[in-house]
NUKOLZA-130249 format. One line per field, with one value per residue: residue in one letter; x, y, z of N, C-alpha, C in turn. Coordinates in pm, 1 decimal, decimal comma. Each point is the difference from the previous one (the first is absolute). Layout:
REM residues N
rest A:...
n_X X:...
n_Y Y:...
n_Z Z:...
ca_X X:...
ca_Y Y:...
ca_Z Z:...
c_X X:...
c_Y Y:...
c_Z Z:...
END
This chain:
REM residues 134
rest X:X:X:X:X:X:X:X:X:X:X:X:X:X:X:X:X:X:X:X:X:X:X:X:X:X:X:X:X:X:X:X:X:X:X:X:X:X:X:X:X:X:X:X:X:X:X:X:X:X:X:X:X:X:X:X:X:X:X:X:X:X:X:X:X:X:X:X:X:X:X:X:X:X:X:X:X:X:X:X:X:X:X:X:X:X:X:X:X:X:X:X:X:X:X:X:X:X:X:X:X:X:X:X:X:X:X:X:X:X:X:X:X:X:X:X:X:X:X:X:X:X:X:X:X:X:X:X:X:X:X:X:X:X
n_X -11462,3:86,6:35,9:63,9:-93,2:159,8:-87,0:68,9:36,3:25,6:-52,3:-6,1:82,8:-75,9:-117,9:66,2:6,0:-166,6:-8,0:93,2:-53,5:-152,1:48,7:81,2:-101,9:-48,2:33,5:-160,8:29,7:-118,7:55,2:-56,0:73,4:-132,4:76,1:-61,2:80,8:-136,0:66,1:0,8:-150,1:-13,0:-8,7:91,1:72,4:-31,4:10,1:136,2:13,4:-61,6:61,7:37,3:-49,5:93,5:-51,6:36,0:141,5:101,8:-11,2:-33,2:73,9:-20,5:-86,2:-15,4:-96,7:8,3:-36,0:151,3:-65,8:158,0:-32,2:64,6:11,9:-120,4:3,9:5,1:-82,6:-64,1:103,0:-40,5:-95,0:15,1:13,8:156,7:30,1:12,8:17,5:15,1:54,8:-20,1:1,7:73,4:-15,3:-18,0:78,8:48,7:-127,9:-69,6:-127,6:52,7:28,6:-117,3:-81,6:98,6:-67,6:-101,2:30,6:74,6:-127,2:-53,7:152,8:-47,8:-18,3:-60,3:-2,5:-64,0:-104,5:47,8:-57,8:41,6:40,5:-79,9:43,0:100,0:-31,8:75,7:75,6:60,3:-86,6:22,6:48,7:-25,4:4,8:-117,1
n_Y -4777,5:-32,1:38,3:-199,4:-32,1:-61,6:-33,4:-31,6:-107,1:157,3:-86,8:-8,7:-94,3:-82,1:109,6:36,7:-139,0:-7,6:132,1:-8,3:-91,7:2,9:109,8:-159,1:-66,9:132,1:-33,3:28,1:-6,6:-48,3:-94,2:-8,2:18,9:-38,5:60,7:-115,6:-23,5:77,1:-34,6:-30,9:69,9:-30,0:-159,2:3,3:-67,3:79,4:139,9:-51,9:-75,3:61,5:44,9:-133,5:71,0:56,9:-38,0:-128,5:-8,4:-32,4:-111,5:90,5:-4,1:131,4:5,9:127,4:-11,0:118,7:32,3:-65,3:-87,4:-3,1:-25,0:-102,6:-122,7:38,3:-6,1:-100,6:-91,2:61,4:-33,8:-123,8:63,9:50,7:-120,7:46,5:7,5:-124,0:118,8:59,6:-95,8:38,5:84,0:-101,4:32,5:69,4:-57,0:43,6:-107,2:85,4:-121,3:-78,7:135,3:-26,7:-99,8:40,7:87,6:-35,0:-118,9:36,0:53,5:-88,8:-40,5:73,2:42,8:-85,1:14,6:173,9:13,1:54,1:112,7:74,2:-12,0:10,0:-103,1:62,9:42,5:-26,8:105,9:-69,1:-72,7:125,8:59,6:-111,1:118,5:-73,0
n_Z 14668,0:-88,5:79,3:8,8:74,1:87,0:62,8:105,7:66,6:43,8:90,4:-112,5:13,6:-9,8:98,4:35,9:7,2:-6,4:93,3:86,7:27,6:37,0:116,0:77,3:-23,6:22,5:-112,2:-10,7:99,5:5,8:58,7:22,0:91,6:117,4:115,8:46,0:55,7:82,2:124,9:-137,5:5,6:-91,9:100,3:-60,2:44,3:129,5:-22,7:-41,4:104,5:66,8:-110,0:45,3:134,0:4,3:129,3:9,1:94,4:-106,0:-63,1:-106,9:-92,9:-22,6:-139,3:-10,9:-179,1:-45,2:148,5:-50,5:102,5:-23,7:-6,6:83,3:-102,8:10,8:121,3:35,6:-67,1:45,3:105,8:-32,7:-32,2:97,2:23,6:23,8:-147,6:46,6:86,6:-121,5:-11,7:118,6:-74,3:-20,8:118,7:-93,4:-69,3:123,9:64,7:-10,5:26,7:-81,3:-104,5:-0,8:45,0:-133,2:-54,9:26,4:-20,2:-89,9:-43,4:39,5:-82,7:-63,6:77,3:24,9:-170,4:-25,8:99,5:92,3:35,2:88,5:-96,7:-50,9:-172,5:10,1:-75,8:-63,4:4,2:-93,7:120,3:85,5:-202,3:71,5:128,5:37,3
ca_X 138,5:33,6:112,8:-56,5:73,8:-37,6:-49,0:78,5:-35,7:126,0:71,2:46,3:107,4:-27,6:-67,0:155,5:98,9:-96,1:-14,7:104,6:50,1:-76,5:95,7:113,6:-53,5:-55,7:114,0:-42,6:-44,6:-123,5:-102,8:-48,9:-53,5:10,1:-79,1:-162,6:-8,5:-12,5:92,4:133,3:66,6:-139,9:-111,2:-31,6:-44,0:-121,8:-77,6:5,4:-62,9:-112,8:-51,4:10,2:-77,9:78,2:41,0:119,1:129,1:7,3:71,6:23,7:95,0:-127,9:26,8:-67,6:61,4:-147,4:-134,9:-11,3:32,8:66,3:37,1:78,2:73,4:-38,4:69,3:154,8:47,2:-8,7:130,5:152,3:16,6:106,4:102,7:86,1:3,3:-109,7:-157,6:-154,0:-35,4:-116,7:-145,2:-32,5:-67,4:-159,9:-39,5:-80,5:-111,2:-41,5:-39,8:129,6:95,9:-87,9:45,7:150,3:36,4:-110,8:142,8:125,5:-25,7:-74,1:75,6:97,0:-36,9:126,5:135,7:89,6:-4,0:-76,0:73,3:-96,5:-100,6:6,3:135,3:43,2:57,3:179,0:13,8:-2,1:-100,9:-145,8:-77,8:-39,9:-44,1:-109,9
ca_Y -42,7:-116,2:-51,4:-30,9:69,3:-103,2:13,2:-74,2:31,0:97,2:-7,2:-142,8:1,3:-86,6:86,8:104,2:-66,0:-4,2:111,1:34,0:-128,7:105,2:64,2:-39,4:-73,4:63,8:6,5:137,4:123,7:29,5:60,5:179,0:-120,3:82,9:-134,4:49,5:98,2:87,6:48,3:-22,3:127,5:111,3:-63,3:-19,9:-118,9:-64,2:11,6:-50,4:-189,6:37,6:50,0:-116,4:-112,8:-55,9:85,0:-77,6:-9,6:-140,4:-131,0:-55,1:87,6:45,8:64,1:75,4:59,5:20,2:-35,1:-121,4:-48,4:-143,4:-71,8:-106,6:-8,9:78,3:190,6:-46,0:-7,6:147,6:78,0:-108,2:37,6:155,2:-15,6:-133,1:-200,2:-142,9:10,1:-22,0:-132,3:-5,9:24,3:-162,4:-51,9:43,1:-180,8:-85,6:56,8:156,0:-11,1:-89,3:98,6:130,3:-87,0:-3,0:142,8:-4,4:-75,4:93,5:132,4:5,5:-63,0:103,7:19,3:-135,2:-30,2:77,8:108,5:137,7:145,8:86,8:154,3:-25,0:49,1:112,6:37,6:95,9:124,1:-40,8:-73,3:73,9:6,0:-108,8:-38,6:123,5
ca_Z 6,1:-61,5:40,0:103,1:139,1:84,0:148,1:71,6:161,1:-16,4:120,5:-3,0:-21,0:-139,6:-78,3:-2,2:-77,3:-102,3:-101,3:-29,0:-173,8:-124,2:-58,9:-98,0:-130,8:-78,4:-153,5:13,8:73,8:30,1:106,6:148,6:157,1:116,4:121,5:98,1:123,0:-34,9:74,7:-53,6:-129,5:-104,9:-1,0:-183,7:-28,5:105,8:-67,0:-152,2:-10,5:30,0:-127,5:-17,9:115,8:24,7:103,2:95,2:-85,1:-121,3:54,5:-92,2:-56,3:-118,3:-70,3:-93,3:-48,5:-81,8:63,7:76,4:110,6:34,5:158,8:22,0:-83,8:-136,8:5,1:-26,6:-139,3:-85,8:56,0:-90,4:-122,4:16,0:51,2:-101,6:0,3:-22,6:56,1:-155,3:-59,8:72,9:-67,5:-42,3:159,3:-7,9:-62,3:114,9:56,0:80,0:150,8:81,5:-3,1:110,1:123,2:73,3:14,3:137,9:121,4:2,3:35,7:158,0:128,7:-63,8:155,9:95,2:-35,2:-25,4:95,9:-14,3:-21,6:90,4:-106,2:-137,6:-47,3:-12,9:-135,6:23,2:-55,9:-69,5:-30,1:36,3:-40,5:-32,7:116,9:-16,4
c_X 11,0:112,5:-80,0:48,9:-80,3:-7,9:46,8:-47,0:139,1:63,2:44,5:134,1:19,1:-33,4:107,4:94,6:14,3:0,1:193,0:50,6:-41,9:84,5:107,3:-6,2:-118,5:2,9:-63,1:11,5:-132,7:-71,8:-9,6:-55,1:-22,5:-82,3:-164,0:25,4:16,8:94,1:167,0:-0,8:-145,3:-92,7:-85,6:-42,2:-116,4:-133,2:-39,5:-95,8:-134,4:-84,6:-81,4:-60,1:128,8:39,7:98,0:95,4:-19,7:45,9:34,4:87,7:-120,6:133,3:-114,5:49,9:-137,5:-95,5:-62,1:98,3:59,8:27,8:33,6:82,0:-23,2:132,5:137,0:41,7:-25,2:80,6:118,2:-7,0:65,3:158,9:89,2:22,6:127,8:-132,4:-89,0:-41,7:-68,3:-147,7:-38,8:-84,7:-154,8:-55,2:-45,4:-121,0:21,1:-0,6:182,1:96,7:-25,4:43,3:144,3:37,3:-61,1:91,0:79,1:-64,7:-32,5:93,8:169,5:62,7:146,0:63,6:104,0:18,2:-89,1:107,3:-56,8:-39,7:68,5:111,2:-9,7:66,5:134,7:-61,0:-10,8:-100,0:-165,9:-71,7:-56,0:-130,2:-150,7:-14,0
c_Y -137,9:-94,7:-71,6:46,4:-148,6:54,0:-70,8:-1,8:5,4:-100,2:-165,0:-53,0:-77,9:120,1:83,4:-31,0:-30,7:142,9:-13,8:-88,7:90,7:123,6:33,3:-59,9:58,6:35,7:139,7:92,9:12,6:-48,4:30,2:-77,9:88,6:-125,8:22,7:71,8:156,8:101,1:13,7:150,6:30,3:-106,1:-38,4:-167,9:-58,2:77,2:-66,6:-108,5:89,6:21,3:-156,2:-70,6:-83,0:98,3:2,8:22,6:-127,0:-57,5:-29,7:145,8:35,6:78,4:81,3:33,0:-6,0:-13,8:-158,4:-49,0:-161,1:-80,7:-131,0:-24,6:45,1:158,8:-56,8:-45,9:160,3:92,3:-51,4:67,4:133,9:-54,3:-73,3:-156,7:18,8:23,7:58,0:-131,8:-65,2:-25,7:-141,2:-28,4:29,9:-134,3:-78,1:75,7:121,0:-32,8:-87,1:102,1:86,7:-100,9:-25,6:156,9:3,1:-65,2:126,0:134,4:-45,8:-36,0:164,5:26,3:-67,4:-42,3:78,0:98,0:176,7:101,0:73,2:118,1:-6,1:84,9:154,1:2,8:57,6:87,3:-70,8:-65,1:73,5:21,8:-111,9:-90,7:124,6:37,2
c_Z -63,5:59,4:134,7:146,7:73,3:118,0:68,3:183,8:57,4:147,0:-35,5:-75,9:-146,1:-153,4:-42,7:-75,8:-123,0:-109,6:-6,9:-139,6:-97,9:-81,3:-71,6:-117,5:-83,1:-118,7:-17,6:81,7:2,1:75,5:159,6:93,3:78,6:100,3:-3,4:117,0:-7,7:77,3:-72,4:-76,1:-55,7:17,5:-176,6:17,9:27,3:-125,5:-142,3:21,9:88,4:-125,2:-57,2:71,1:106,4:151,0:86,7:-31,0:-47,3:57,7:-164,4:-61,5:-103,9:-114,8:-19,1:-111,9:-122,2:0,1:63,1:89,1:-4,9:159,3:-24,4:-69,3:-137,1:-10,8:-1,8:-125,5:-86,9:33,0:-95,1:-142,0:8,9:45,9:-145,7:56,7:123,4:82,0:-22,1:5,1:113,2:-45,1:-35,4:81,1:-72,6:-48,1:157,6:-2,2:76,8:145,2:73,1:5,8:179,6:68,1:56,4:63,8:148,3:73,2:34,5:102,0:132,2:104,7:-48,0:150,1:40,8:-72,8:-52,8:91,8:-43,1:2,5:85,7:-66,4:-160,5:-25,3:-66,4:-170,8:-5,3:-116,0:-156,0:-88,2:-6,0:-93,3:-53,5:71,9:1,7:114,4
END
């Protein structure tokens, strides 16, 4: 499959908000989200990042896509390039260091919790959105 598919942690509210932007700002249509949690449906994600060493739910938003594995802000600047301006022009952020990009993404991900909240069960796809959803 060529098309990336982001892996997401389906009970979180930041993470949701996150694939829902994704959707609306997709200029392609390509790409294909499904949670880690394996209780949401076909368990695709949990297996996708197992493929990777990756066993836990995330704390980090993953991309798969051609046999490779994005995580932190690496998967985020490689999401800005599917999205339209002005949030293409994201991609500038790659000019900061890798480790200070990660260290802000690591703030954000470990406190995602208490500042956006949770979901008592991962988001649900509308009719519209499913073939989008693995």
């Amino acid at each position: 499959m060529n098309q990336p598919i982001v892996v997401f942690d389906g009970i979180c509210n930041l993470c949701n908000g996150t694939v829902d932007f994704l959707l609306r700002n997709d200029i392609s249509n390509q790409l294909l989200f499904t949670p880690f949690q394996k209780e949401s449906g076909s368990g695709e994600g949990a297996r996708l990042l197992a493929q990777f060493g990756v066993f836990e739910a995330p704390v980090s938003v993953f991309v798969v896509h051609n046999n490779m594995l994005y995580s932190e802000s690496e998967a985020i600047l490689f999401l800005c390039s599917y999205l339209r301006a002005p949030w293409k022009w994201a991609r500038v952020f790659r000019l900061v260091p890798k480790p200070l990009r990660d260290l802000v993404y690591r703030v954000i991900a470990k406190n995602r919790y208490k500042l956006f909240g949770t979901k008592d069960f991962c988001r649900v796809p509308t009719q519209a959105e499913r073939s989008r959803f693995l």
